[in-house]
MARDOVEX-596864 format. One line per 4 residues: their letters; for each residue x, y, z of C-alpha. Coordinates in Angstrom, 1 decimal, always signed. Each point is the difference from the previous one (the first is absolute). Layout:
<atoms>
a	X Y Z ~ ...
</atoms>
This chain:
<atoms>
xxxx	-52.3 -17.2 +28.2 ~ +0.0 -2.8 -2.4 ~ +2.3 -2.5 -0.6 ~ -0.1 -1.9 -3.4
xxxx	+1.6 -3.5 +0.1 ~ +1.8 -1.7 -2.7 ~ +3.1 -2.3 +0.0 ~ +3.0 +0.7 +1.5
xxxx	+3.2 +1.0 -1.8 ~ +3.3 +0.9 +0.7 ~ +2.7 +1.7 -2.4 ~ +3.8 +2.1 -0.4
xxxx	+0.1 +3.6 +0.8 ~ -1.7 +0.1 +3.0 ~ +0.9 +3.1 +2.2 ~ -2.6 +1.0 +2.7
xxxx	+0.2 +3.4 +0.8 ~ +1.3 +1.1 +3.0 ~ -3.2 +2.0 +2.3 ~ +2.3 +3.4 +0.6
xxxx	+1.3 -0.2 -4.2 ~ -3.9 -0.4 -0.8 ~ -0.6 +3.0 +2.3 ~ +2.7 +2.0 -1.1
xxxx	-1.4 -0.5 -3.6 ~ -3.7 +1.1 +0.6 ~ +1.3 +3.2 +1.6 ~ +1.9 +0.7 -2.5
xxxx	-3.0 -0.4 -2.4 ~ -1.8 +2.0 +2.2 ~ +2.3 +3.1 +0.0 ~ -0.5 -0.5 -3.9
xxxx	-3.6 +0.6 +0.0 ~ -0.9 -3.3 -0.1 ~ -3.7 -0.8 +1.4 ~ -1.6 -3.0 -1.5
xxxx	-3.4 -0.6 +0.0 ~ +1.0 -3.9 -0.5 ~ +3.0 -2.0 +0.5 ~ +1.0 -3.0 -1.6
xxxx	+2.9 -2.2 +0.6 ~ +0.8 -2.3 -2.2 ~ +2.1 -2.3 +1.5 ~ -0.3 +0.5 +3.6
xxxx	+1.7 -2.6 +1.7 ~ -0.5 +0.3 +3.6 ~ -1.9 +3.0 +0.3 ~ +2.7 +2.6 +1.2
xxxx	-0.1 +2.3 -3.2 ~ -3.9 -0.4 +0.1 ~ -0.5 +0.7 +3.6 ~ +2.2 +3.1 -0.2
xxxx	-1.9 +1.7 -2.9 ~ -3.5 -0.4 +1.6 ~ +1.6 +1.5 +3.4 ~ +1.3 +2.9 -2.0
xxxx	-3.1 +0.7 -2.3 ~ -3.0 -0.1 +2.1 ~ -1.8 +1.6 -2.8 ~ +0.2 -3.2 -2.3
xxxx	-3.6 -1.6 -0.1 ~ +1.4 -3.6 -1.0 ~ +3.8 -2.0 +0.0 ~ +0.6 -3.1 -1.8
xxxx	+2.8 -2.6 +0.5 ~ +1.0 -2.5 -2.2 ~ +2.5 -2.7 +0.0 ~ +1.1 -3.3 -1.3
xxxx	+0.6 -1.4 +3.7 ~ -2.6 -1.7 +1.6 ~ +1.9 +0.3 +3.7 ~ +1.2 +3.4 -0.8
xxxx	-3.2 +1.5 -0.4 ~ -0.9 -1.9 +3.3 ~ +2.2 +2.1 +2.0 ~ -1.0 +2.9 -1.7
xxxx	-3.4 -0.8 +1.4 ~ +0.7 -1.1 +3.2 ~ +1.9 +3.7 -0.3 ~ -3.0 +2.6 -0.2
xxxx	-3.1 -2.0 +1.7 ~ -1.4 +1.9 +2.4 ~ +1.3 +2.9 -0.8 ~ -2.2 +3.3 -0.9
xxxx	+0.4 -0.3 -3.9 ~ -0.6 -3.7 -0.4 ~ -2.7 +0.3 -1.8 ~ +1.5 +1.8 -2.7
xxxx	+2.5 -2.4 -1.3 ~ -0.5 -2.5 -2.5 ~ +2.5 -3.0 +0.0 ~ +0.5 -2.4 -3.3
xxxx	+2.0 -3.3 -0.8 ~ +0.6 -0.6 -3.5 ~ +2.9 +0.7 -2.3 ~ +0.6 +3.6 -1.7
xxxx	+0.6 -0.9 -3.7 ~ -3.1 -1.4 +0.4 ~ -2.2 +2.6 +1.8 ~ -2.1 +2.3 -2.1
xxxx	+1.4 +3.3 +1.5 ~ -2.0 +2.3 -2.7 ~ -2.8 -1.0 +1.3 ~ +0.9 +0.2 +3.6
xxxx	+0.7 +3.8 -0.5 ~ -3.4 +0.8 -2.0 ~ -1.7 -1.2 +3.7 ~ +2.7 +2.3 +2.2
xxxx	-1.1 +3.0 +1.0 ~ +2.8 +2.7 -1.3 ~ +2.6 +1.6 +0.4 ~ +1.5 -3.8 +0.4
xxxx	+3.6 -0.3 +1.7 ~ +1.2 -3.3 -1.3 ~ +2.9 -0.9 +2.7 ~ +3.0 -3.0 +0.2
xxxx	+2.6 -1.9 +0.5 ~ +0.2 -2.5 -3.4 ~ +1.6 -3.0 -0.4 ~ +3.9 +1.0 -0.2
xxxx	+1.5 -2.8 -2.5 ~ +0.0 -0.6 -3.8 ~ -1.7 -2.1 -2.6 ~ +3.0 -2.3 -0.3
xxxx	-0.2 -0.7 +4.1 ~ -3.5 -1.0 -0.4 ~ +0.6 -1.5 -2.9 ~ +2.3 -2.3 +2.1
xxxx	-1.7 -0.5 +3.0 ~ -3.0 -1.4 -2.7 ~ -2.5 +2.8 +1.1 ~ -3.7 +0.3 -0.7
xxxx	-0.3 +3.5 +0.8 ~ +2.4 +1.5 -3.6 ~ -1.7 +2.3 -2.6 ~ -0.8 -1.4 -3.4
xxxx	+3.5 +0.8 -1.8 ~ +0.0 +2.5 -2.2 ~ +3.1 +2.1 -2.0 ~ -1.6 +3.3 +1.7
xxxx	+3.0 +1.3 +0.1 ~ +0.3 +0.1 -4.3 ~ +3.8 -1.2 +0.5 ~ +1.8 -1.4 -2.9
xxxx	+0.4 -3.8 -0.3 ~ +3.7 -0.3 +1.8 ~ -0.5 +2.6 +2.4 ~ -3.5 -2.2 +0.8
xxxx	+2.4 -3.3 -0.4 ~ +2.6 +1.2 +2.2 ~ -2.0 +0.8 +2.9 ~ -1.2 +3.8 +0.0
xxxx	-3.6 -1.5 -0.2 ~ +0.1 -1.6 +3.5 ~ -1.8 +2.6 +1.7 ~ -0.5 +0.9 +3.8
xxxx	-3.8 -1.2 +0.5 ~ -0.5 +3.1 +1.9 ~ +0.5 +1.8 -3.1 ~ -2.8 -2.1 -1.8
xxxx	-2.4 +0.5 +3.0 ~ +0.3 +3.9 +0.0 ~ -0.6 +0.6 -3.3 ~ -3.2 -2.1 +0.1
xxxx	-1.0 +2.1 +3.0 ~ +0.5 +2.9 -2.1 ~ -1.5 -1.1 -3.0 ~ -3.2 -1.1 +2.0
xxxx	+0.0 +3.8 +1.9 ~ -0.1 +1.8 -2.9 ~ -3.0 +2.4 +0.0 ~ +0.0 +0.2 +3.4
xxxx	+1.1 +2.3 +2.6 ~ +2.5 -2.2 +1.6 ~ +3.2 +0.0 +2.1 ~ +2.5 -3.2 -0.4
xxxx	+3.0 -0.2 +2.8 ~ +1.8 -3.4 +0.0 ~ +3.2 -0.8 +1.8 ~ +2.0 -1.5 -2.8
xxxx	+3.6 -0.2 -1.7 ~ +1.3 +3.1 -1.0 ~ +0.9 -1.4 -3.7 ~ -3.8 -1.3 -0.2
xxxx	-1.5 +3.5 +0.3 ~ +2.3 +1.6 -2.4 ~ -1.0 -2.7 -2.5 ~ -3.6 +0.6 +1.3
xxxx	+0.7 +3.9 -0.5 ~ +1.2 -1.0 -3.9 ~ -3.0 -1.4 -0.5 ~ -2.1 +2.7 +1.4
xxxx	+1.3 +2.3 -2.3 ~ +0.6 -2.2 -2.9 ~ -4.2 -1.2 -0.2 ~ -0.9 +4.0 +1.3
xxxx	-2.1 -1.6 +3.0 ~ -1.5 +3.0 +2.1 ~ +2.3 +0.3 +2.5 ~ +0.2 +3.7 +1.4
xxxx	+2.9 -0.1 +2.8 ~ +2.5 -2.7 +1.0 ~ +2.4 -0.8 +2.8 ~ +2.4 -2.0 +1.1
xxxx	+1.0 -0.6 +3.5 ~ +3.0 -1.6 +0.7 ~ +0.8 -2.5 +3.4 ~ +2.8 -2.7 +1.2
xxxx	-1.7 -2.9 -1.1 ~ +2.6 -1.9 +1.9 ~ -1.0 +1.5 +3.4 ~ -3.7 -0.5 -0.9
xxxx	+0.2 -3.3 -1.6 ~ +3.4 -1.5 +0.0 ~ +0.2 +0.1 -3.4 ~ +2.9 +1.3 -2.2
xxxx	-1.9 +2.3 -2.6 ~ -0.5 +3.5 -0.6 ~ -3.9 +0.6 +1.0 ~ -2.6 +2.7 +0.0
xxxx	-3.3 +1.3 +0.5 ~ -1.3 +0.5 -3.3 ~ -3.1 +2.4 -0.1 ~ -2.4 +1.3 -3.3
xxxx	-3.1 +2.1 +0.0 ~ -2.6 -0.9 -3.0 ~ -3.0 +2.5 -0.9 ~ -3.2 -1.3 -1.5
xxxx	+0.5 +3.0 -2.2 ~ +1.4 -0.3 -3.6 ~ +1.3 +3.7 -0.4 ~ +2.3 -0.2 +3.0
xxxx	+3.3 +1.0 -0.1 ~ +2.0 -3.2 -0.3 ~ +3.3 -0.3 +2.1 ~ +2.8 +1.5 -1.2
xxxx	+2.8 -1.3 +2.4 ~ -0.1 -2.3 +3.3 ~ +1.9 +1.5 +3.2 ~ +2.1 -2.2 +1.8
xxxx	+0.1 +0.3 +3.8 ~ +1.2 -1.5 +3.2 ~ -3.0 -2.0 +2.1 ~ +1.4 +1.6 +3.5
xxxx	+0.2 +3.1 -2.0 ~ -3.0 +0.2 -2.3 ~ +0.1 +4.0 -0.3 ~ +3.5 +0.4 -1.4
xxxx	-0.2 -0.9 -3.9 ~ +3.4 -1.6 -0.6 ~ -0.2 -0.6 -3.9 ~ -2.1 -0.2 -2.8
xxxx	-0.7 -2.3 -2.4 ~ -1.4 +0.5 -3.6 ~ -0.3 -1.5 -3.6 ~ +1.1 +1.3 -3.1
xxxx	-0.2 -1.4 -3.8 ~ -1.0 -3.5 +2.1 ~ +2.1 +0.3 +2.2 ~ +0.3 -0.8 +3.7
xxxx	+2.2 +3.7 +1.6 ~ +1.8 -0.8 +3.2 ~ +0.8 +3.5 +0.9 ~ -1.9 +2.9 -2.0
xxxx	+2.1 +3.0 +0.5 ~ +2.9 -1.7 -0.9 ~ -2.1 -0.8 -3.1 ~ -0.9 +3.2 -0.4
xxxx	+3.9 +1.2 -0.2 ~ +1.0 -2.9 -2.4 ~ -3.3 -0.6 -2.5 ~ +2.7 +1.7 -2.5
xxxx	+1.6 -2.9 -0.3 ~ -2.5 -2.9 +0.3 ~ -0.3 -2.0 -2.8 ~ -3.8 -0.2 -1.7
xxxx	-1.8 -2.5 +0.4 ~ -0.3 -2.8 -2.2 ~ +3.3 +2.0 -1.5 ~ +3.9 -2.0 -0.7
xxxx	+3.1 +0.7 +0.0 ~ +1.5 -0.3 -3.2 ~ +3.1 -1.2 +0.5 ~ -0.1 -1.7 +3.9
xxxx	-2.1 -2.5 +1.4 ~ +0.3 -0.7 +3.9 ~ +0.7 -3.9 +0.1 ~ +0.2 -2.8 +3.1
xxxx	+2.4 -2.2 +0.7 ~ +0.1 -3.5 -0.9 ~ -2.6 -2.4 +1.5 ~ +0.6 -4.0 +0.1
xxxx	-1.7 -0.7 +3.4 ~ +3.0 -2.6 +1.0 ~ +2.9 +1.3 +1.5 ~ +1.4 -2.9 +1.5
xxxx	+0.5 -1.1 -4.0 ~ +0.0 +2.9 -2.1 ~ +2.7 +2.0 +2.4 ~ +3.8 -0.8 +0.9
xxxx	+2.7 +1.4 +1.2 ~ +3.5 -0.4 -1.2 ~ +2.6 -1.3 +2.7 ~ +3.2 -0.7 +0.6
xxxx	-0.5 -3.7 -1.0 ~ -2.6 +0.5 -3.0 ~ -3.7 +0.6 -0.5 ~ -2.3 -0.4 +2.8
xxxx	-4.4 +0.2 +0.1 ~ -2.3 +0.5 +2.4 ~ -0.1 -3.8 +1.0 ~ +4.3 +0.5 +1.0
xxxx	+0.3 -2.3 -2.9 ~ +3.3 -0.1 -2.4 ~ -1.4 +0.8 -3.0 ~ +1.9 +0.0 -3.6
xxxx	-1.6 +1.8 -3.0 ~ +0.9 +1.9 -2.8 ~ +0.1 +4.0 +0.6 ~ -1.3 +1.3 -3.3
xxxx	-3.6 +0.2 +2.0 ~ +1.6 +1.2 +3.4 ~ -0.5 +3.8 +1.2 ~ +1.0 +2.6 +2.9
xxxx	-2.9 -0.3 +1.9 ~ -0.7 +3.0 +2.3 ~ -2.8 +0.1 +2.5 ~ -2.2 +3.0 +1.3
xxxx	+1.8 +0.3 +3.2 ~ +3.2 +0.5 -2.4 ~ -1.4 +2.7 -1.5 ~ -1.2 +2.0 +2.3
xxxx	+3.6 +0.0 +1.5 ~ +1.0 +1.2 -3.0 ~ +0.6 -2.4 -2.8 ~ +3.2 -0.4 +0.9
xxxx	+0.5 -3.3 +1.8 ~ +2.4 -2.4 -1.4 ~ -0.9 -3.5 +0.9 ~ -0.3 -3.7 -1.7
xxxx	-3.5 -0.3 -0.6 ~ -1.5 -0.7 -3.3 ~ -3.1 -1.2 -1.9 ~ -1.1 -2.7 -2.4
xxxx	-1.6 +2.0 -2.7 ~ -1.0 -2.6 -2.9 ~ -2.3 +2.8 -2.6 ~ +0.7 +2.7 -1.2
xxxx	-3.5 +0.8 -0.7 ~ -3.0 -1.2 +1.9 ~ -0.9 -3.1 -2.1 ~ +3.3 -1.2 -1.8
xxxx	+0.1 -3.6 +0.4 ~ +2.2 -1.5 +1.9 ~ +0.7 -3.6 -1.5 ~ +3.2 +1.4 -1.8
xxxx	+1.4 +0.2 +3.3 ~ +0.3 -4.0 +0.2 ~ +2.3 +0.1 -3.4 ~ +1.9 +2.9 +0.3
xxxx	+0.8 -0.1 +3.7 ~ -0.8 -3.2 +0.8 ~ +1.4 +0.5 +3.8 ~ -1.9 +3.5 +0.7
xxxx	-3.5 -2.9 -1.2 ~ +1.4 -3.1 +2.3 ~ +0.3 +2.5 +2.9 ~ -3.6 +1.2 -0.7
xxxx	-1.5 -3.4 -0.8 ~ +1.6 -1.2 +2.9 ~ -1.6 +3.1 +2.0 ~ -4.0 -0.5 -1.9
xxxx	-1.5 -0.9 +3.4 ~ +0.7 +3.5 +1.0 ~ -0.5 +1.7 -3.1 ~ -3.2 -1.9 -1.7
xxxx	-2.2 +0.8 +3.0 ~ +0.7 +3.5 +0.6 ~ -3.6 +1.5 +0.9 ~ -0.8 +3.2 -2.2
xxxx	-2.4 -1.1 -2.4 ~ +2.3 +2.5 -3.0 ~ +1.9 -3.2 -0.3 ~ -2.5 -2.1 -0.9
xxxx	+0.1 +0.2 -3.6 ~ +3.7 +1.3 -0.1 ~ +2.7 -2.1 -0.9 ~ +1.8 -2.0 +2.4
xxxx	+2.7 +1.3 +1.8 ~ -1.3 +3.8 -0.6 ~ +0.5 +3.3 +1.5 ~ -1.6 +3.4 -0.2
xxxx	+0.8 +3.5 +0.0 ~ +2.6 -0.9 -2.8 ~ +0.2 +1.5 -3.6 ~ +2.9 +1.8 -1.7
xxxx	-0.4 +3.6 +2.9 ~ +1.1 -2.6 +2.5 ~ +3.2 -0.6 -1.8 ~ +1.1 +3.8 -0.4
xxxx	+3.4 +0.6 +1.5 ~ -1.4 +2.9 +2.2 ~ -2.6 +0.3 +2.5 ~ -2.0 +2.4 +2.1
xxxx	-1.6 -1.6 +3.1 ~ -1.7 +0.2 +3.2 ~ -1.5 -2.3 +2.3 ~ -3.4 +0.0 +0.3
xxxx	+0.2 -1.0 +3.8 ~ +1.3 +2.8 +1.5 ~ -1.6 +3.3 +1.6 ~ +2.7 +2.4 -2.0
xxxx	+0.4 +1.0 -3.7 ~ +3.9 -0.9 -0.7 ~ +0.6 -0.9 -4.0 ~ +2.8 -2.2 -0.5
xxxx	+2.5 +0.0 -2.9 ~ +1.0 -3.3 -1.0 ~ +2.4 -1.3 -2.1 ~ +0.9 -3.4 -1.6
xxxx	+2.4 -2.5 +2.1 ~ +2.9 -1.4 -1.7 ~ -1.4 +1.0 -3.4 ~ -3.6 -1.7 +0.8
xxxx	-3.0 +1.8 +0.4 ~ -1.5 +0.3 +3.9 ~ -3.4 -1.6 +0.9 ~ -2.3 +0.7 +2.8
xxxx	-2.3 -1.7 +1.8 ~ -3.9 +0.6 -0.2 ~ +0.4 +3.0 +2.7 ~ +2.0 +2.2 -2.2
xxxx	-1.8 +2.2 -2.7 ~ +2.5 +1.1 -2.5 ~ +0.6 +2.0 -3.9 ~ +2.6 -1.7 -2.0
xxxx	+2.7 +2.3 -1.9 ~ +2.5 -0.6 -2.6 ~ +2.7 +1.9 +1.8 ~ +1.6 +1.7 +3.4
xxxx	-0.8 +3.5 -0.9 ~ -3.5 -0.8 -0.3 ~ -0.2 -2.0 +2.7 ~ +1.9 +2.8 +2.1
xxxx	-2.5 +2.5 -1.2 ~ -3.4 -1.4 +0.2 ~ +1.5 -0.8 +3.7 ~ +0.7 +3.4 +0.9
xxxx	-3.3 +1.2 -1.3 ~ -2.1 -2.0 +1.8 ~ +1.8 +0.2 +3.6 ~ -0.3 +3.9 -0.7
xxxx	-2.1 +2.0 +2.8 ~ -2.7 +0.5 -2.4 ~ -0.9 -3.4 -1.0 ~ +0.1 -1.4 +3.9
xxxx	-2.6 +2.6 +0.6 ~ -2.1 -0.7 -3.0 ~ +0.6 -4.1 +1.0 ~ -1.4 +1.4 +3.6
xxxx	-3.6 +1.2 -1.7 ~ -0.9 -3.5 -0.9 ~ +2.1 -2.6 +2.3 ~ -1.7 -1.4 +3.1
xxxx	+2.8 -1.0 +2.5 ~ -2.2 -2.9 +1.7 ~ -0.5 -2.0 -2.5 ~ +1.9 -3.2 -0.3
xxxx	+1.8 +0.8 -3.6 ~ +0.0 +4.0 +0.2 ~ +1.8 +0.2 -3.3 ~ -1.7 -1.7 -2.5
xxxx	+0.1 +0.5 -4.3 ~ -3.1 +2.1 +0.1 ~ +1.4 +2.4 +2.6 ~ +3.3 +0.4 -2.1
xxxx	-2.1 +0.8 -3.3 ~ -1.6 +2.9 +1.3 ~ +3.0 +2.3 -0.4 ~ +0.7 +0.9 -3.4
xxxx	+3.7 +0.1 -0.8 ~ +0.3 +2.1 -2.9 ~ -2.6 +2.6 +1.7 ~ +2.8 -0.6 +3.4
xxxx	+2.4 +0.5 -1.8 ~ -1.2 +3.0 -1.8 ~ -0.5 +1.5 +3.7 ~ +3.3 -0.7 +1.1
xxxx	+1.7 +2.2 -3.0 ~ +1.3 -3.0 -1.8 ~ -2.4 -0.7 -2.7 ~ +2.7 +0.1 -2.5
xxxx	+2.4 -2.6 +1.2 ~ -3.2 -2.4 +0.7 ~ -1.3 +0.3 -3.9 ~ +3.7 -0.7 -0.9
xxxx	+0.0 -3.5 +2.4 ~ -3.4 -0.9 -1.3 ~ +1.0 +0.7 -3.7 ~ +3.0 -2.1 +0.7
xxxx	-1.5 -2.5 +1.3 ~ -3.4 +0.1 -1.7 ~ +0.9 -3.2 -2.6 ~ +1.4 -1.6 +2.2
xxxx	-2.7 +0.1 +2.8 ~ -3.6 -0.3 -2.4 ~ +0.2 -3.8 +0.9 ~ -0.7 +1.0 +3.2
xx	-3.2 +0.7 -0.1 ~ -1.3 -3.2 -1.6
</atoms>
């Protein structure tokens, strides 16, 4: 055995795998057919993972082990010397963005079972703790400028790693099986099917990554078969399982019209009524709530002796820019609260400039002036270029008298009808997704419509409970409402709301 010496390096997201987790996993493999004729692990650590997949595939001619860590990959020597199959791994120091793993694989003798633990932490952790070891940035992703902006770019670096792997095993008869977050293989799976890489069959085995690794995150064993061949059957769904269970399939999970399906047979009952992709609503648009990113400034509550912020300062402003404010955990009780709080909300579309303010309201300006050191150095770079004082998720929807919300937060599909306060329209907070209506019996409609049976179990197909926003604008879009509404006999009365409100609501989609 060979140990290759570089300099040392530590980083985030280090887990070592436990010895009886590494065995559990190779048996598992095993029982899957799995029998390598070289392993690779990419980021080894200490050597347990390693270690237990030369022990269970005594046919593999050659193991390599690669890490980062100088001292880790010290214990992992000091962990197999003298033993039998010494000789046939292959330790490396050096860091994985780095390593030319194409040509790694063109030397391993195949099939090649490429095995791990990776890094479990994102781009923006690294990005903190000034890391060497990051991937050149890239949009891979193809997101739109705010969603990039915003922060759906930062990216689990395990996520990055696997697709490498994958790109790099591509012609080659090849099993991957990584212990990683649940959400990165799903955005893993996306990719597999959205670039067609020659994948056959795919798992994933759930585990309590708290009992494992005393972390708080839903984790699995994701596992992917690759042929060298190019007229192979690609994969057509991924079956979900538990790791102390691996023979009872407790879901699967497809992709339709480019999109990720959280539950196929639910999809399969529902794909009536999905909307197409690419295709709009013509007369509703799900919305969020209001984002300022300072609610110590931007939100008060109304007491008994006058306006109050988040700083339990007095404070004295004009109300011509002051709104209900509700917040997601408000909704998803219902929508009904009645409370004091309110927001600041000084555009109606993203944009407006502000400077008015100091003329027309001169107090609703002193109080903001007087609050810049707050407001000036909020951190999203989308209000860089805005105009001072600004807020998004604002333009005339936001000021429709009637609303249709839910939470994004919360494991359950409730729709909230919600009406205006004291003849001002209600705002939510950047939890709450929302369509904007010009009046209760639209509001009251579209409500009862989507809290129906039928559109919970269509919401079922595509929502994955363990993610940390299970409700999100995409997921709402992918039920159709006219096509719903057709469905639940009352197609009519939904072309007469629409036409009603069709002048009315065309701004709302600019």
């Amino acid at each position: 055995m060979r140990l290759r010496k570089l300099r040392p390096r530590v980083e985030f997201g280090d887990f070592q795998t436990p010895p009886a987790l590494a065995t559990r996993v190779v048996k598992v493999l095993a029982e899957r057919g799995v029998s390598p004729g070289s392993i690779v692990e990419p980021t080894c650590g200490i050597g347990n993972f390693l270690k237990a997949a030369v022990e269970q595939f005594g046919s593999a001619e050659w193991a390599f082990g690669f890490d980062i860590n100088g001292a880790h990959l010290t214990r992992a020597l000091e962990r197999v010397v003298g033993l039998s199959y010494e000789t046939r791994i292959e330790l490396n120091e050096g860091n994985f963005f780095t390593y030319p793993w194409p040509e790694l694989f063109n030397g391993a003798r195949q099939p090649i079972l490429v095995i791990g633990n990776p890094p479990w932490v994102t781009a923006s952790e690294l990005g903190v703790s000034a890391a060497t070891n990051l991937p050149r940035k890239s949009n891979s992703q193809n997101l739109r400028g705010i969603e990039a902006i915003t922060g759906r770019s930062n990216f689990d670096i395990a996520e990055w790693m696997l697709i490498r792997l994958l790109d790099s095993l591509v012609s080659r008869d090849a099993c991957m099986a990584m212990l990683i977050k649940t959400s990165v293989a799903r955005r893993v799976l996306r990719h597999i099917w959205r670039t067609r890489l020659p994948v056959e069959t795919a798992a994933i085995y759930t585990f309590d990554a708290r009992a494992e690794f005393n972390v708080s995150a839903d984790a699995c064993l994701f596992v992917c078969n690759m042929s060298r061949g190019t007229s192979q059957t690609l994969m057509q769904h991924c079956d979900v399982c538990r790791l102390d269970q691996s023979s009872v399939t407790e879901g699967r999970i497809g992709y339709r019209n480019d999109t990720l399906i959280a539950n196929m047979d639910a999809y399969v009952e529902c794909a009536d009524i999905v909307r197409c992709a690419g295709a709009e609503d013509s007369t509703y648009r799900w919305r969020s709530g209001i984002k300022h990113d300072c609610a110590k400034v931007m939100e008060l509550r109304n007491t008994p002796t006058g306006l109050v912020n988040g700083l339990n300062e007095r404070v004295e402003i004009e109300p011509e820019f002051l709104y209900p404010l509700l917040k997601g955990s408000d909704i998803a009780r219902g929508g009904e609260t009645l409370h004091s709080r309110l927001v600041l909300v000084t555009q109606h579309h993203p944009g407006d400039d502000t400077s008015h303010i100091r003329k027309t309201h001169p107090k609703t300006w002193r109080y903001l002036t007087d609050h810049a050191k707050w407001l000036d150095v909020r951190s999203s770079t989308i209000y860089r270029k805005a105009a001072r004082f600004s807020v998004f998720g604002v333009g005339p929807y936001a000021f429709r008298p009637w609303k249709v919300a839910i939470c994004g937060l919360y494991k359950k599909i409730a729709f909230a009808r919600v009406g205006p306060r004291e003849g001002r329209p209600v705002f939510f907070d950047d939890t709450v997704y929302y369509l904007a209506c010009n009046a209760e019996a639209e509001a009251e409609f579209l409500a009862d419509i989507l809290n129906s049976d039928e559109a919970k179990a269509c919401y079922g197909a595509f929502v994955f409970w363990d993610a940390k926003r299970p409700v999100t604008v995409d997921l709402l879009q992918r039920i159709d409402l006219p096509k719903l509404a057709r469905r639940l006999g009352c197609a009519d009365r939904f072309a007469q709301l629409g036409a009603a409100g069709d002048v009315a609501n065309a701004e709302l989609l600019f």
